[in-house]
C-alpha positions, 0 to 999 in steps of 0.5 A: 797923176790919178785922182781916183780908185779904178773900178779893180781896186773898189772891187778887190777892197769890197771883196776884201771887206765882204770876207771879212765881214762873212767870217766874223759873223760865222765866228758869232754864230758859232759862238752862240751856239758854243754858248747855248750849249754850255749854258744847258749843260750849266743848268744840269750841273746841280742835277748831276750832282744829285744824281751821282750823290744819290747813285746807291740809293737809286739802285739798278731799276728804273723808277718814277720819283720827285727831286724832293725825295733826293734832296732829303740829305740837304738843306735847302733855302724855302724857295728852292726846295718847294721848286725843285719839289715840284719836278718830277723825275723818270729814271731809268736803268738799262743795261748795256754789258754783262760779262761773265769772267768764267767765259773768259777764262776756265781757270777765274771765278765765276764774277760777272760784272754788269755795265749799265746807265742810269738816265734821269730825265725831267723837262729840262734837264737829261743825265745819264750814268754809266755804272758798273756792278758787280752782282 
């Protein structure tokens, strides 16, 4: 009648443990990096937002501005204004297509659609919009 583990069972139960141990800390790292991510993509949710509201005022150039003068159309609480105020905002505007109907197809007018992206890039934050225009 035995008394005790062998030294196999002790090893198998570590081994055991040990495994267990490696995966859930994998599973926290991973879900703190899933975090991080989303968290970033939290704070840049507002400034989307501008972004696309203000899509057709922003044109297909690339421009230098504040978030003041996107936020003329809202009201903002004093202190959030006078912080975003202060965030300056490079935008620009590269085109990455442009397609003439006409090359396609002797016989359709002659439209020519234009595939581009705006970016907005502050410190913080970056966003990008893939428009399509028709010139």
């Amino acid at each position: 009648m035995r008394k005790a583990f062998t030294l196999i069972e002790v090893m198998v139960a570590v081994m055991i443990v040990s495994v267990v141990i490696a995966a859930l800390l994998r599973m926290q790292g991973e879900s703190a990096h899933k975090f991080i991510h989303l968290k970033g993509m939290l704070e840049g949710a507002p400034y989307s937002s501008l972004l696309l509201y203000n899509a057709n005022r922003l044109g297909f150039e690339s421009s230098n501005t504040n978030l003041k003068d996107l936020l003329g159309d809202f009201e903002l609480e004093g202190d959030l204004k006078r912080r975003l105020s202060g965030v300056k905002l490079n935008i620009s505007y590269d085109e990455i297509r442009r397609i003439d109907m006409s090359e396609l197809d002797e016989n359709s007018s002659s439209i020519v659609f234009e595939i581009g992206i705006t970016k907005a890039q502050t410190q913080e934050f970056s966003n990008s919009l893939i428009r399509v225009r028709i010139p």
